[in-house]
Wavefront OBJ file of the C-alpha trace (Angstrom):
o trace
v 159.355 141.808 39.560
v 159.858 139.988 42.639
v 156.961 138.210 44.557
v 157.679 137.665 48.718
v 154.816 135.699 50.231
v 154.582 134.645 54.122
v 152.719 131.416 54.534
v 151.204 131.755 58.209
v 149.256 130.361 60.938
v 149.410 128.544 64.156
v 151.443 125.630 64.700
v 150.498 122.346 63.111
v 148.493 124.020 60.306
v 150.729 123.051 57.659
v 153.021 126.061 56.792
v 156.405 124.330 55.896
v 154.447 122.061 53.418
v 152.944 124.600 51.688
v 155.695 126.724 51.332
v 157.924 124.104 50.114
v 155.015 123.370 47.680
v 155.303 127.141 46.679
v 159.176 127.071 46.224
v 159.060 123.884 44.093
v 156.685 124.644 41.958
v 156.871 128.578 41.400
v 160.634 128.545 41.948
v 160.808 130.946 44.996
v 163.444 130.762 47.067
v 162.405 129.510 50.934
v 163.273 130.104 53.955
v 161.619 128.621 57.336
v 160.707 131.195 59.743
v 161.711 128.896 62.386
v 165.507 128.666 61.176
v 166.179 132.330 62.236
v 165.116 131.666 65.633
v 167.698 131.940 68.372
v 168.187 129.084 70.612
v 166.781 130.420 73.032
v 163.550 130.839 71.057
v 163.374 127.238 70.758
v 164.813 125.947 74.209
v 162.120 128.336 75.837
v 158.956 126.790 73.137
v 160.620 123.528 73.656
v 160.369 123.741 77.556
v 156.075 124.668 76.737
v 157.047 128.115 77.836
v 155.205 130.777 75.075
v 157.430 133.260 73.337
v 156.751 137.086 74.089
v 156.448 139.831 71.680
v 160.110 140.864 72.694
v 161.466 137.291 72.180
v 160.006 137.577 68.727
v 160.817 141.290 67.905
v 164.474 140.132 66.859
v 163.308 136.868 65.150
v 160.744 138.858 62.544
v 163.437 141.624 62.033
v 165.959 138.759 60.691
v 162.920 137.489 58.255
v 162.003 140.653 57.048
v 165.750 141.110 55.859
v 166.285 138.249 54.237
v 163.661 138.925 52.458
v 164.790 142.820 51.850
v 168.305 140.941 50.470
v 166.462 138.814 48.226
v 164.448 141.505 46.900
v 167.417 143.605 46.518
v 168.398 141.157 43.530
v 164.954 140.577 42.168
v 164.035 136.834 43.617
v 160.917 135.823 44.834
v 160.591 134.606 48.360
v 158.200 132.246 50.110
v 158.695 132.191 54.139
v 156.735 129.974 56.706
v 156.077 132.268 59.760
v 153.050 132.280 61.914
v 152.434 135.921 61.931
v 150.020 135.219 64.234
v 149.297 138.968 65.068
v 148.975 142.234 62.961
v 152.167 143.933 64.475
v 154.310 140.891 63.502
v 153.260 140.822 60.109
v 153.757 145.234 60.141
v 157.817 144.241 60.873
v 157.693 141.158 58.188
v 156.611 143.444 55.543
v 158.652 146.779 56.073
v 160.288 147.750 52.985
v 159.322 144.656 51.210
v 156.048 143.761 49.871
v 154.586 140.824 51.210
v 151.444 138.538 50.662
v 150.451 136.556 53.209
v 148.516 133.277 53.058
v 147.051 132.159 56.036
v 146.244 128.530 56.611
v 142.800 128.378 58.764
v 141.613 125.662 60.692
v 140.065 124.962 64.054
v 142.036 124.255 66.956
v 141.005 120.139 66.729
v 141.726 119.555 63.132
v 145.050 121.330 64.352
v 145.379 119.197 66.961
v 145.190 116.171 65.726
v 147.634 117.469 63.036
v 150.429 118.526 65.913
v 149.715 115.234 67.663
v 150.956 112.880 64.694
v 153.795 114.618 64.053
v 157.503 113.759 64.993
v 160.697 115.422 65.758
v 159.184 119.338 66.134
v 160.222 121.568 69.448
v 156.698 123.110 69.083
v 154.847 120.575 71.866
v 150.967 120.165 71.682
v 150.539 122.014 74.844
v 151.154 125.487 73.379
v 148.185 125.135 70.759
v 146.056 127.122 72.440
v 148.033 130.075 73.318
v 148.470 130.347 69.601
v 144.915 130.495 68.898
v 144.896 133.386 71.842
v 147.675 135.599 70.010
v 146.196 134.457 66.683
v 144.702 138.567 64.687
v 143.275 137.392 61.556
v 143.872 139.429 58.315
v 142.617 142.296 57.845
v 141.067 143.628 54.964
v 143.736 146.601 54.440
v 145.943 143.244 54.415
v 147.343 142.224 51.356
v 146.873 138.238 51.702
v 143.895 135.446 51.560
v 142.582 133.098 54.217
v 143.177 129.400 53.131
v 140.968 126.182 54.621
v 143.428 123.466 55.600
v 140.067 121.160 55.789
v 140.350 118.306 52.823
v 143.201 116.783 51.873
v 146.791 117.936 51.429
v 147.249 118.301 47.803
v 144.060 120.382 47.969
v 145.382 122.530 50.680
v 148.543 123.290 48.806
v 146.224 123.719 45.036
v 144.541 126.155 46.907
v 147.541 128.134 48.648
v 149.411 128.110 45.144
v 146.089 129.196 43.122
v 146.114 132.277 45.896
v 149.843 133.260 45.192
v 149.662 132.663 41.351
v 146.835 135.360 41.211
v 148.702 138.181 43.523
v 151.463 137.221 41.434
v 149.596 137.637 38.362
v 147.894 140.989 39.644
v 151.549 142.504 40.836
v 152.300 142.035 37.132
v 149.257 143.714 35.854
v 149.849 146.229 37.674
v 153.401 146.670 36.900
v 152.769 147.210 33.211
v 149.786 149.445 33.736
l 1 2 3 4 5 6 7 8 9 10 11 12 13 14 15 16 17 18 19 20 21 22 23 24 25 26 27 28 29 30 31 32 33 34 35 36 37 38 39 40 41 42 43 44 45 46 47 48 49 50 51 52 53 54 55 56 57 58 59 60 61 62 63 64 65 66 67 68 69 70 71 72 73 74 75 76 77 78 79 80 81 82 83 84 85 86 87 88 89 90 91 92 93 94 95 96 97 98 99 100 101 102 103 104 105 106 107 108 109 110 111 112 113 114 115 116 117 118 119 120 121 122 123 124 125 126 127 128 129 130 131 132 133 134 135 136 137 138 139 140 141 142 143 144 145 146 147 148 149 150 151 152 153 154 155 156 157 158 159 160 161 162 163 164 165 166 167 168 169 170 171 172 173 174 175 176
């Protein structure tokens, strides 16, 4: 059985981290949502310039088959993607079930977060548009809602706790 969980959120809130925390720990294999964008994805968020739903039609179509592939040959996946809105996460989870863990915070813990680090094409500015286009999960969802308040480690305990119990569930009911 073959577990695909999309870590998401807004920018800044930690998604890469936790994911990689997933992949080295459960063994999933990873992929960052933001490697399947197209350049011009990134020149246009690089410029401050927010993406539109059709910019990111293609861009969640190429995640959801990777993770089809992968499931095709029975591996586990863990993706960082901010799936900030209900019909994104629809396309990431066609034909592939998918558990989504969404890292919560409020937009000044975020902040501060985007504002120390280095080297991303996501700037600062586009924060808030984010937090516009941001749908929570819903309850017909399959996923949780994680804090990113606290420290690191307990961010990532937390996200991994989440997954380990879907995980554990998806096998439960397998057997049943």
């Amino acid at each position: 059985m073959s577990v695909h969980v999309v870590v998401m959120g807004v920018a800044g809130c930690g998604k890469s981290t936790v994911a990689e925390a997933i992949r080295d720990r459960m063994g999933y294999v990873m992929a960052e949502g933001d490697d399947f964008h197209p350049q011009a994805n990134i020149d246009k968020m690089s410029a401050g310039i927010p993406l539109t739903d059709e910019d990111r039609w293609p861009w969640l179509r190429v995640i959801n088959s990777w993770m089809v592939a992968r499931d095709s040959i029975g591996e586990s996946t863990v993706v960082s993607s901010s799936a900030l809105k209900r019909s994104y996460r629809d396309v990431l989870r066609e034909n592939v079930p998918v558990f989504f863990v969404h890292l919560a915070g409020t937009p000044e813990l975020i902040g501060e977060r985007i504002a120390a680090r280095k080297g991303h094409f996501m700037p600062p500015a586009l924060l808030p548009s984010q937090f516009a286009a941001l749908e929570p999960l819903q309850p017909d969802e399959p996923g949780i809602e994680i804090s990113i308040e606290g420290t690191m480690e307990e961010m990532i305990e937390r996200a991994i706790a989440a997954v380990k119990e879907h995980a554990a569930k998806e096998e439960r009911a397998l057997a049943e």
